[in-house]
GUVEX-854917 format. One record per residue (C-alpha): residue number from 0; chain; z, x, y. Coordinates in steps of 0.02 Angstrom, whole numbers, padded with zeros to 5 digits, always signed. Layout:
{NUM, A, {Z, X, Y}}
...
This chain:
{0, A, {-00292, +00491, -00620}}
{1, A, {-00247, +00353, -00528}}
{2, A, {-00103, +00243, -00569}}
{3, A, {-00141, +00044, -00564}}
{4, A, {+00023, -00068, -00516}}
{5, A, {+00028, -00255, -00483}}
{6, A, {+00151, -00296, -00335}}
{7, A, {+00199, -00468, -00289}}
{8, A, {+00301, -00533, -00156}}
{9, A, {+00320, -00667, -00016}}
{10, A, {+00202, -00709, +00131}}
{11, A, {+00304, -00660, +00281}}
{12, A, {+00427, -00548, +00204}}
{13, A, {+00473, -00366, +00243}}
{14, A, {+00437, -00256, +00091}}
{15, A, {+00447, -00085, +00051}}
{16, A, {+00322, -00038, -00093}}
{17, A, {+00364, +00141, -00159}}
{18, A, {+00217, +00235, -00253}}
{19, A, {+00209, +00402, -00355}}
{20, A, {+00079, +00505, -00379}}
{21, A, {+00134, +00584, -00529}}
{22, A, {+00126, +00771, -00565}}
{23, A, {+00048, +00791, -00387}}
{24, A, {+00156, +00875, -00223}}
{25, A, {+00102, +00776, -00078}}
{26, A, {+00188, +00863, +00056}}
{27, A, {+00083, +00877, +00193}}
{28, A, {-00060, +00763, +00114}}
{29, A, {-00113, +00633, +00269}}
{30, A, {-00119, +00454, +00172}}
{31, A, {-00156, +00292, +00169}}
{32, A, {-00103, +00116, +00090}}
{33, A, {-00234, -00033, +00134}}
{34, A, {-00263, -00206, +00086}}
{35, A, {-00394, -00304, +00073}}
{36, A, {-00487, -00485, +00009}}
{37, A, {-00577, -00377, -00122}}
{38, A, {-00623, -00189, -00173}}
{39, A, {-00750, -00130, -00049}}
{40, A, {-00681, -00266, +00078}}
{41, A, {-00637, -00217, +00254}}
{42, A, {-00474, -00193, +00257}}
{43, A, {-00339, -00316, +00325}}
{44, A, {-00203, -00213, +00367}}
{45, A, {-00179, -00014, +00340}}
{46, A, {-00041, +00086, +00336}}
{47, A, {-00031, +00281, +00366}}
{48, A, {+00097, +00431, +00345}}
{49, A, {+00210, +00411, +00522}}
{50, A, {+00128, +00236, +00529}}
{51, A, {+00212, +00164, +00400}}
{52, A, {+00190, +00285, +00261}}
{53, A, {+00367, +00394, +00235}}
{54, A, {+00349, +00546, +00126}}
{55, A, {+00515, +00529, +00025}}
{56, A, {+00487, +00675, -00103}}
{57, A, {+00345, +00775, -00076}}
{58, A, {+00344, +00904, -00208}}
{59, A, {+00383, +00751, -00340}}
{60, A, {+00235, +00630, -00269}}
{61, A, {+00341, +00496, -00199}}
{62, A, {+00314, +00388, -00060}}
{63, A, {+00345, +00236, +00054}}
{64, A, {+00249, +00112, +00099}}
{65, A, {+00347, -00014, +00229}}
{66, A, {+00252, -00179, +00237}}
{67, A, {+00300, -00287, +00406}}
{68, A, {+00321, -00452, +00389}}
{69, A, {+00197, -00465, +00539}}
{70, A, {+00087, -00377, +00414}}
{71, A, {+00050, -00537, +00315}}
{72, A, {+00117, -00688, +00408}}
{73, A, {-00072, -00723, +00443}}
{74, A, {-00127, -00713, +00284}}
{75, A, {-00155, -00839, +00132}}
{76, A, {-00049, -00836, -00001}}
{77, A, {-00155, -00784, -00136}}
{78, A, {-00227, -00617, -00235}}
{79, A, {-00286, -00449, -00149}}
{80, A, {-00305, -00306, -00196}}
{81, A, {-00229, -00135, -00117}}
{82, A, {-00254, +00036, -00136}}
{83, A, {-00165, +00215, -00096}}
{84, A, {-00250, +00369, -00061}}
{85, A, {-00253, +00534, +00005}}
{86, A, {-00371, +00537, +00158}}
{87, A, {-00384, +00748, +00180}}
{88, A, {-00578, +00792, +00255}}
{89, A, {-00633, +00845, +00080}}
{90, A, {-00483, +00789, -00020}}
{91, A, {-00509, +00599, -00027}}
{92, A, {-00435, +00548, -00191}}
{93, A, {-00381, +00347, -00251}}
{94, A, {-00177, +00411, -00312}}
{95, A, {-00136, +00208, -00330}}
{96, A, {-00223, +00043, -00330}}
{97, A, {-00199, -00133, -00396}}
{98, A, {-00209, -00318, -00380}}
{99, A, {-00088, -00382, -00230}}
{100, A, {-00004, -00561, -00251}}
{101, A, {+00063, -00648, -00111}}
{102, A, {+00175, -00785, -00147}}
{103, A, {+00174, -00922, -00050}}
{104, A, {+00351, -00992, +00066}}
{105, A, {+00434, -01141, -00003}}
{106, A, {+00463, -01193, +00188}}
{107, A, {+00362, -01140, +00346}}
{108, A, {+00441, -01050, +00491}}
Protein backbone atom coordinates (compact mmCIF):
# COMPACT_ATOMS: atom_id res chain seq x y z
CA UNK A 1 0.00 0.00 0.00
CA UNK A 2 1.30 3.08 -0.76
CA UNK A 3 2.25 5.64 1.77
CA UNK A 4 0.94 9.40 1.04
CA UNK A 5 3.39 12.29 2.58
CA UNK A 6 3.11 16.04 2.05
CA UNK A 7 6.69 17.64 1.67
CA UNK A 8 7.25 21.28 1.57
CA UNK A 9 10.24 23.25 1.07
CA UNK A 10 11.86 26.29 -0.74
CA UNK A 11 12.10 27.07 -4.52
CA UNK A 12 15.80 26.84 -5.17
CA UNK A 13 16.90 24.89 -2.26
CA UNK A 14 18.85 21.60 -2.04
CA UNK A 15 16.71 18.94 -0.31
CA UNK A 16 17.01 15.54 0.52
CA UNK A 17 13.51 13.81 0.83
CA UNK A 18 13.93 10.30 2.48
CA UNK A 19 11.01 7.71 1.80
CA UNK A 20 10.18 4.17 3.26
CA UNK A 21 8.50 1.63 1.83
CA UNK A 22 7.51 -0.08 4.78
CA UNK A 23 7.70 -3.86 5.33
CA UNK A 24 9.17 -4.07 1.71
CA UNK A 25 13.32 -4.92 0.97
CA UNK A 26 14.16 -2.81 -1.91
CA UNK A 27 17.56 -3.87 -2.54
CA UNK A 28 18.09 -4.17 -5.96
CA UNK A 29 14.54 -2.65 -6.94
CA UNK A 30 15.41 0.10 -9.97
CA UNK A 31 13.21 3.33 -8.81
CA UNK A 32 11.97 6.34 -9.40
CA UNK A 33 10.87 9.77 -7.65
CA UNK A 34 9.04 12.33 -10.23
CA UNK A 35 7.24 15.49 -10.08
CA UNK A 36 4.83 16.92 -11.81
CA UNK A 37 1.88 19.96 -12.33
CA UNK A 38 -0.71 17.22 -11.68
CA UNK A 39 -1.25 13.24 -11.46
CA UNK A 40 -1.03 11.96 -14.97
CA UNK A 41 1.11 15.18 -15.89
CA UNK A 42 4.36 14.82 -17.74
CA UNK A 43 6.76 14.94 -15.47
CA UNK A 44 9.03 17.98 -14.60
CA UNK A 45 11.92 16.55 -13.22
CA UNK A 46 12.73 12.67 -12.35
CA UNK A 47 14.99 11.20 -10.29
CA UNK A 48 16.38 7.50 -10.43
CA UNK A 49 18.49 4.98 -8.23
CA UNK A 50 22.41 6.20 -9.16
CA UNK A 51 20.64 9.35 -10.53
CA UNK A 52 19.69 10.74 -7.57
CA UNK A 53 17.98 7.94 -5.84
CA UNK A 54 20.52 6.36 -2.88
CA UNK A 55 19.41 3.06 -1.48
CA UNK A 56 20.20 3.72 2.27
CA UNK A 57 18.67 0.44 3.79
CA UNK A 58 17.52 -1.94 1.49
CA UNK A 59 16.22 -4.78 3.43
CA UNK A 60 14.27 -2.00 5.74
CA UNK A 61 12.71 0.02 2.56
CA UNK A 62 14.57 3.19 2.97
CA UNK A 63 15.68 5.56 0.54
CA UNK A 64 17.02 8.92 -0.75
CA UNK A 65 15.80 11.11 -2.83
CA UNK A 66 18.42 14.25 -3.38
CA UNK A 67 16.52 17.15 -4.94
CA UNK A 68 19.07 19.86 -6.73
CA UNK A 69 18.42 23.12 -6.31
CA UNK A 70 18.74 23.31 -10.19
CA UNK A 71 15.87 20.89 -9.91
CA UNK A 72 13.30 23.63 -9.14
CA UNK A 73 14.86 27.06 -9.62
CA UNK A 74 12.60 27.17 -12.80
CA UNK A 75 9.68 26.37 -11.32
CA UNK A 76 6.65 28.36 -9.64
CA UNK A 77 6.27 28.33 -6.28
CA UNK A 78 3.17 26.59 -5.82
CA UNK A 79 1.52 22.84 -5.31
CA UNK A 80 2.61 19.57 -7.24
CA UNK A 81 2.30 16.60 -6.75
CA UNK A 82 5.18 13.71 -6.67
CA UNK A 83 5.31 10.25 -6.64
CA UNK A 84 7.84 7.17 -5.82
CA UNK A 85 7.82 3.95 -7.40
CA UNK A 86 9.39 0.88 -8.26
CA UNK A 87 9.91 0.79 -12.11
CA UNK A 88 10.94 -3.31 -12.44
CA UNK A 89 9.49 -4.67 -16.21
CA UNK A 90 6.53 -6.34 -14.47
CA UNK A 91 6.97 -4.97 -10.98
CA UNK A 92 5.71 -1.36 -11.38
CA UNK A 93 4.23 -0.53 -8.03
CA UNK A 94 3.29 3.43 -6.57
CA UNK A 95 5.52 2.75 -2.78
CA UNK A 96 4.95 6.80 -2.10
CA UNK A 97 3.06 9.72 -3.45
CA UNK A 98 1.74 13.08 -2.29
CA UNK A 99 1.02 16.70 -2.79
CA UNK A 100 4.48 18.74 -3.26
CA UNK A 101 4.60 22.48 -1.90
CA UNK A 102 7.08 24.78 -3.01
CA UNK A 103 7.54 27.75 -1.01
CA UNK A 104 8.29 30.66 -2.49
CA UNK A 105 12.04 32.94 -1.70
CA UNK A 106 11.59 35.98 0.36
CA UNK A 107 14.41 37.58 -1.98
CA UNK A 108 15.44 36.59 -5.60
CA UNK A 109 18.94 35.46 -6.48
Amino acid sequence: MAIKTKISFFVGEDVTVRVTATGLNITGWTLAFSVAVGYGATPLFTKTVGAGITITDGPNGVFDVAIADTDTDGLASGGYVWEAKRIDAGQETVLAYGQLELKPRVVAT
